[in-house]
N, C-alpha and C positions, 0 to 999 in steps of 0.2 A: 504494500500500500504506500501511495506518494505522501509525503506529506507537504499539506497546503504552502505554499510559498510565506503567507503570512503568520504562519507557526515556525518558519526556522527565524534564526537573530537576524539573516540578516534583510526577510521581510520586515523584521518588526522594525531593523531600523530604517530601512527604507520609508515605512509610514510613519518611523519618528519625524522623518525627515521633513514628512508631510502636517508634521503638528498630531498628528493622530496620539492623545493622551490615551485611549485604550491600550494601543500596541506599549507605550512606556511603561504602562501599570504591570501590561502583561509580564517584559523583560524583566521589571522592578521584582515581582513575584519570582519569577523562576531562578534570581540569581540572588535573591537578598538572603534568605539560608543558609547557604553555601558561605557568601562575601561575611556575614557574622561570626560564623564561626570562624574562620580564616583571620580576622581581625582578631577577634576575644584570645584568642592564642596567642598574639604577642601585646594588646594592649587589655585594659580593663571590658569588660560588660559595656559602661556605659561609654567611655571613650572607641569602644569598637563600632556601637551604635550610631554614636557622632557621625563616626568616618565613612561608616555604608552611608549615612543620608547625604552626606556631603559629596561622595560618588557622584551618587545619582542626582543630586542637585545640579555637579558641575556637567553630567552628561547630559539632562535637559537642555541648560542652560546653551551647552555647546552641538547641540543635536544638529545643526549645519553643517558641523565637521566632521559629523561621524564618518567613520570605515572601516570594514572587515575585511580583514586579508586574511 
């Protein structure tokens, strides 16, 4: 079975591209578990927290520039 263009990254970042807030929430979900724990291992709980929102904050913010290679 294919999967839909806009279920892989880099649909979703394509309709980041496009302003599409659903496709961000989607990515926001599927990697913020992952990026938490990954963080909480080398800094606190709450400073790991910071840092994922600050991620994602700055990839919003920069969603123009995105690319997957």
């Amino acid at each position: 079975m294919t999967v839909p263009i806009q279920n892989t990254d880099e649909g979703l970042v394509e309709l980041i591209h496009q302003n599409q807030t659903t496709a961000f929430h989607e990515l926001y979900e599927r990697y913020k578990a992952a990026m938490l724990i990954f963080a909480s291992q080398r800094v606190s709980r709450d400073a790991a927290e910071d840092l994922v929102q600050d991620v994602f904050l700055s990839l919003w913010k920069n969603r123009g520039q995105l690319e997957i290679k």
